[in-house]
C-alpha positions in Angstrom: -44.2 -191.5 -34.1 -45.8 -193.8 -36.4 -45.0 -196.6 -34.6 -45.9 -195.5 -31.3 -49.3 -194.5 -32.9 -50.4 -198.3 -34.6 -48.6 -199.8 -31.0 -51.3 -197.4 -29.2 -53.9 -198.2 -31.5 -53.1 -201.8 -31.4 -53.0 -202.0 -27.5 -56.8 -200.4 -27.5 -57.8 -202.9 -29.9 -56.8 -205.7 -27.7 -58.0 -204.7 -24.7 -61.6 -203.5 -26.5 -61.1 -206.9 -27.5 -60.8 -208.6 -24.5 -64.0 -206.6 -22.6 -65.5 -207.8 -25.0 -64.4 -211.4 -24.5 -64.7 -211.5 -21.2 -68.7 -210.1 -21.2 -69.7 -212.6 -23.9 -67.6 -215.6 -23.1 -67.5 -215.2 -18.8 -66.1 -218.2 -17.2 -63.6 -220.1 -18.0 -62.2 -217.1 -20.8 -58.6 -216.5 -21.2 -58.3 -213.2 -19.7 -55.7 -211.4 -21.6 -52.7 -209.8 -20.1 -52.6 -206.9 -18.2 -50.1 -204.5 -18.4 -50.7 -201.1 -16.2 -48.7 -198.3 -14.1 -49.1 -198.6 -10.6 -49.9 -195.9 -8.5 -46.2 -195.9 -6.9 -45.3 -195.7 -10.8 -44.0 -199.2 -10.8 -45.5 -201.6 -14.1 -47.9 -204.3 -13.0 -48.5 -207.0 -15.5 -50.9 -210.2 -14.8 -48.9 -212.3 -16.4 -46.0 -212.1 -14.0 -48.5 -213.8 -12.0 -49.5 -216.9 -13.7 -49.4 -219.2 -11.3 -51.1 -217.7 -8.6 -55.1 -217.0 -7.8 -55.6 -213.3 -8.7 -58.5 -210.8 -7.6 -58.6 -208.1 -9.3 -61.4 -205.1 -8.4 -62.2 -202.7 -10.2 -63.2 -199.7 -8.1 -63.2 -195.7 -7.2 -62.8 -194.0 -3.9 -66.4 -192.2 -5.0 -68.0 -195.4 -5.2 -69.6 -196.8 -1.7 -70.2 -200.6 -2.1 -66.4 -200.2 -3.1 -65.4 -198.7 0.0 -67.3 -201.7 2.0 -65.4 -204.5 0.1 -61.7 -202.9 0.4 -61.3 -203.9 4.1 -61.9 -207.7 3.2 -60.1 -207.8 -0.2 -57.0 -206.8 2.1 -57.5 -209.5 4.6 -58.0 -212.3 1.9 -55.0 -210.8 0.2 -52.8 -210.6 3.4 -54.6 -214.1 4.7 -54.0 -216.3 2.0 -50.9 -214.9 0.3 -48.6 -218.0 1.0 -51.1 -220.4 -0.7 -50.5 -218.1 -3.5 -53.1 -215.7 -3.5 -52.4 -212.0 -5.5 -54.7 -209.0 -5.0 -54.5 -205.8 -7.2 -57.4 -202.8 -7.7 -57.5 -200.4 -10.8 -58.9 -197.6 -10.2 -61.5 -195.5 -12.0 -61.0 -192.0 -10.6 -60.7 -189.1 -12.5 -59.5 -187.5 -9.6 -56.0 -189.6 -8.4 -54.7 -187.4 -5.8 -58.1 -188.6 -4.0 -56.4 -192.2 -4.0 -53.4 -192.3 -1.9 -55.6 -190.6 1.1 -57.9 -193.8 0.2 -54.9 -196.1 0.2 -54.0 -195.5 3.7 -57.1 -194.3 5.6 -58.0 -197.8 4.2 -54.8 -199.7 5.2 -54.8 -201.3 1.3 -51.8 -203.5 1.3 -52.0 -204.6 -2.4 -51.3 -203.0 -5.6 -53.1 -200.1 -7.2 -53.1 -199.5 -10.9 -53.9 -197.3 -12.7 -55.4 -197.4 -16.4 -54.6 -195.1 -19.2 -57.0 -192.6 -19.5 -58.4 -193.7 -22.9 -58.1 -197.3 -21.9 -61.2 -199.6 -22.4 -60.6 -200.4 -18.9 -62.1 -197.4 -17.6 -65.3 -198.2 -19.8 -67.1 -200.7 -17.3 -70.9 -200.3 -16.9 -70.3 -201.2 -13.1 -68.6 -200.0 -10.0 -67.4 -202.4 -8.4 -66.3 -205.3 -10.9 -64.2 -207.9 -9.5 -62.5 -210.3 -11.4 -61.4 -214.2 -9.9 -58.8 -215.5 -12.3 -57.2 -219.2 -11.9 -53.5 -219.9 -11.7 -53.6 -220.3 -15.5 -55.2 -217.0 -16.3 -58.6 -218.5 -16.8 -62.0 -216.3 -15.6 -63.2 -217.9 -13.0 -65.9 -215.6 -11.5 -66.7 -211.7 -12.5 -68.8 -210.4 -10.0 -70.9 -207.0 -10.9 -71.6 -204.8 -8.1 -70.6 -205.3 -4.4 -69.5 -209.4 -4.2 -70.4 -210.9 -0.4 -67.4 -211.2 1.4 -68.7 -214.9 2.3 -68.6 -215.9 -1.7 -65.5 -214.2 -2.5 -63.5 -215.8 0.1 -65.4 -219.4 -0.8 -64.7 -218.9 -4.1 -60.9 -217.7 -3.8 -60.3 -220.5 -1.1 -61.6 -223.2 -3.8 -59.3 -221.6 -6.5 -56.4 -221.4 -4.5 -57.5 -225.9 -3.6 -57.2 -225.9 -7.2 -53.3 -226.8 -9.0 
C-alpha cells in the first residue's frame, strides 16, 4: 500500500509539475507524458505518439465554445490523419455519463480521456484549452478559450510541414 501511495503521490507531483511548466515556459516546453484512461477504458499515453502532430483539447460537454470547436477538431483529425496528425480530448465533467451522449450526437471520432479525479489535469483556469504539440513532444501552441478554426488548422498544417 505504501508503494502505491508515494507512486500516487509521485505521479501528482509530476503532473503539478508539468502545469506548471507548461504555463511558465509555453512554447517550445517539453510536454511531459500523458498517461490517461479512455473513456472506452482503454490507456492512452502521448508518448505512443511521438512522431506525430498531436491536438489535444481540453474540454466539457457543459462548456459552449467547447461544443463549437468539436465539429472541426474532428475534421482536422479525420482530414489530416495520414500526414500523421493525432487528436485526443480530456474531459473535465464531473458528470461522465453526460459524455458518451456528447460523443455521438457530436460524431467525435478521436479519443476521449479521462483524468483522475484528483489529477492536476482537471485544475485548468480555462474551458477550452487546446494544446499543439510537435512530433517530438515539444509545445508548440496552447490556446486559452475557444481557438479559430482558421489558426488551428494553419497552425496544425505547418506542424504537420514540419519533420
Amino acid at each position: 500500500m505504501k508503494t502505491w501511495s508515494r507512486s500516487l503521490a509521485a505521479s501528482l507531483a509530476l503532473i503539478s509539475c508539468a502545469l506548471f511548466t507548461l504555463e511558465s515556459r509555453g512554447q517550445g516546453a517539453q510536454v511531459p507524458d500523458i498517461k490517461m484512461a479512455t473513456i472506452n477504458g482503454k490507456v492512452w499515453t502521448l508518448s505512443d505518439l511521438r512522431g506525430k502532430v498531436v491536438i489535444l483539447n481540453f474540454w466539457a460537454t457543459w462548456c459552449a465554445p467547447c461544443r463549437m470547436e468539436v465539429p472541426y477538431l474532428v475534421a482536422l483529425g479525420i482530414k489530416h490523419k495520414k500526414e500523421g496528425l493525432e487528436v485526443a480530448g480530456i474531459s473535465l465533467d464531473d458528470d461522465l455519463s453526460l459524455v458518451p451522449t456528447f460523443i455521438c450526437e457530436y460524431k467525435v471520432t478521436y479519443p476521449i480521456l479521462i483524468p483522475d479525479p484528483a489529477s492536476p489535469w482537471r485544475k485548468l483556469d480555462n474551458t477550452p484549452t487546446t494544446l499543439l504539440i510537435d512530433r517530438r513532444g515539444k509545445l508548440i501552441q496552447r490556446y486559452i478559450g475557444a481557438v479559430p478554426e482558421a489558426t488551428l488548422r494553419k497552425d496544425t498544417v505547418s506542424a504537420l510541414a514540419e519533420r
